[in-house]
Steps between C-alpha positions, in 0.01 A plus 500: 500500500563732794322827365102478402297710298068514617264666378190584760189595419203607805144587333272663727178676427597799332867498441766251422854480664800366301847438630792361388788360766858359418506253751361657841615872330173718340632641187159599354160581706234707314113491644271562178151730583226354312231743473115444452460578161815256413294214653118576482503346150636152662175397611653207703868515721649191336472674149725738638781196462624604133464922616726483804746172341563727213543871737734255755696422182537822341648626891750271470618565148479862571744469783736309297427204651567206232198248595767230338659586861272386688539152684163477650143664568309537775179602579266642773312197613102482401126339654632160448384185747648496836906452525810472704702785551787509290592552086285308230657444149226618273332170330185442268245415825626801636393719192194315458419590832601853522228537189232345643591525877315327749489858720408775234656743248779785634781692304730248767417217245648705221875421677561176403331506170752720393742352615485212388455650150786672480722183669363295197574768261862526600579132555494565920325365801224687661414527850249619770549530847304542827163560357198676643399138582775362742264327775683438802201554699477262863164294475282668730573834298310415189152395687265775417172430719327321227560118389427633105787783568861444543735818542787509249833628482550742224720836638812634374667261540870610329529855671392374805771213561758761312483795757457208793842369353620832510415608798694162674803564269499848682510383852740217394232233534256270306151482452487153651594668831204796487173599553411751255190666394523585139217757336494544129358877484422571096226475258453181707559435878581235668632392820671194644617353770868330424610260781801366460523580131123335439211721431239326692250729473405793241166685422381367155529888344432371128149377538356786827655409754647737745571934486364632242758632236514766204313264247357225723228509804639295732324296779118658481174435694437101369088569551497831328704357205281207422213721537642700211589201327149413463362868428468450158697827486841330417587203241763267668798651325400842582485385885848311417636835410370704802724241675792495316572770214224788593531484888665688734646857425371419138158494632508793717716768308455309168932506491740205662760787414660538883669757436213722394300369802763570736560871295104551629514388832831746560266792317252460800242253314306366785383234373810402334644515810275276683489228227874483476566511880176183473781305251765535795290420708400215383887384450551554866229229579615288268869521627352424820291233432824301417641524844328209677573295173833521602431483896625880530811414440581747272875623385407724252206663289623555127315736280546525132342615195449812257269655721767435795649820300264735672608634826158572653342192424808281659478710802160442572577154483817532758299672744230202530774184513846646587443365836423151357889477393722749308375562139776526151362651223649355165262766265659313170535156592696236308313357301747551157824422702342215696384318128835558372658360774300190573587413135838581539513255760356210290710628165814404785345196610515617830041489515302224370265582245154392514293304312098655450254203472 
């Protein structure tokens, strides 16, 4: 068969991308808002499978899309156990594990649920590909300080190797040849340092580590935080949450809408202005704590991301680590084209296909 139909489907926290591609070609790309009141009655994220598999179905149908088209599936990769880089056909261990995942519940995990739903459904393979856990991390990167804590690799993983691969198709080279460092700049951040096409090193943005971010708190004062801990003042879900979910611009503005943030800081907010230059800030450090990972040898700093979108906040960025290497800002990343393609190459038998054990 030399022309193939996929379907791709990228669930993030409160919206849901679908695209269609012939081949390499998009032919269909819609990015569905879900609002609070659609999903405050789903009291947990996975019970938003049947919600968004039925909305990513009713897209298609509505663009005239016949889903007996389609040749294959493929969705955003999820909090699964450490992998390889690379594409995973969608099995039963993989399922079972993006239910009860050995990392914790995110919209992420909602990808390949659905997926593989619809693939069974219509008589198709599913896939996954790149997922949040690729760990390509060198040795000495995951020691934390503590024998009882190990640093892990959990980042984003599929933009990040899409805009490096971009980036080296763009200067006629490959990533195998470069030094990059790649930051991930959206309702999560996180920043890596790709030598040679490896991430070796990452912050571990799902679970604290690193900037803070618009829902998430980011690296924070280790003796304050177990003093709160043990306040009495917070249960442990409730100190979970001012990690991951109610941190950040969520805790200070009680929004994660950038846009709105960004609207205040240009209206002369002060402190607005001083929180969300903090954020960039806090990038910038980041960015340049990856430079000795890779020896400061450095070809290029990548940035990427929704919030990449805003002018002012990329620019306060530049200004701290343009003299680090030359910075590329990708604000959209390729996240739907890179899935698509990755499968394409395994529907041509021109990628191996992995096997998730």
């Amino acid at each position: 068969m030399s022309r193939f139909r996929i379907l791709v489907v990228n669930p993030r926290s409160t919206f849901t991308k679908i695209a269609v591609f012939d081949n390499a070609e998009l032919i269909f790309l819609n990015k569905v808002i879900h609002s609070h009141e659609d999903l405050a009655p789903i009291k947990h994220i996975l019970d938003q499978h049947e919600y968004r598999k039925n909305i990513v179905l009713k897209e298609i149908q509505e663009a005239d899309i016949s889903p007996d088209s389609l040749h294959a599936v493929v969705g955003r990769g999820g909090l699964l156990k450490p992998v390889k880089s690379g594409v995973f056909e969608i099995n039963d261990r993989l399922i079972q594990d993006l239910k009860n995942s050995p990392v914790g519940e995110d919209s992420v995990n909602l990808g390949g649920l659905i997926a593989k739903d619809i693939g069974d459904s219509l008589g198709i393979k599913s896939y996954t590909c790149d997922p949040v856990v690729v760990d390509e991390l060198d040795d000495i990167a995951r020691i934390a300080g503590h024998p009882d804590f190990e640093r892990k690799s959990v980042f984003h993983a599929l933009n990040q190797k899409a805009v490096a691969r971009r980036y080296a198709n763009s200067f006629s080279k490959k990533v195998a040849e470069l030094n990059l460092i790649v930051a991930h700049i959206g309702i999560g951040i996180t920043i890596g340092a790709h030598h040679h096409g490896r991430v070796i090193d990452v912050n571990q943005g799902y679970d604290g580590e690193g900037p803070f971010t618009p829902k998430r708190s980011g690296t924070l004062p280790i003796g304050d935080l177990i003093r709160m801990c043990y306040s009495g003042k917070y249960t442990e879900e409730e100190m979970l949450k001012n990690v991951t979910g109610k941190g950040g611009m969520m805790a200070y503005f009680g929004t994660y809408d950038m846009k709105e943030i960004n609207d205040r800081v240009q209206n002369g907010d002060k402190k607005a202005k001083i929180i969300f230059d903090a954020m960039a800030y806090q990038v910038s450090k980041y960015i340049g704590m990856m430079v000795p990972v890779l020896k400061a040898e450095v070809d290029a700093i990548l940035l990427t991301g929704g919030i990449t979108n805003c002018k002012y906040f990329v620019n306060q960025i530049i200004e701290r680590v343009d003299k680090i290497a030359p910075v590329h800002v990708y604000p959209e990343g390729d996240e739907m084209e890179s899935l698509a393609k990755n499968v394409l190459a395994v529907l041509k038998g021109e990628q191996q296909v992995l096997v998730y054990k």
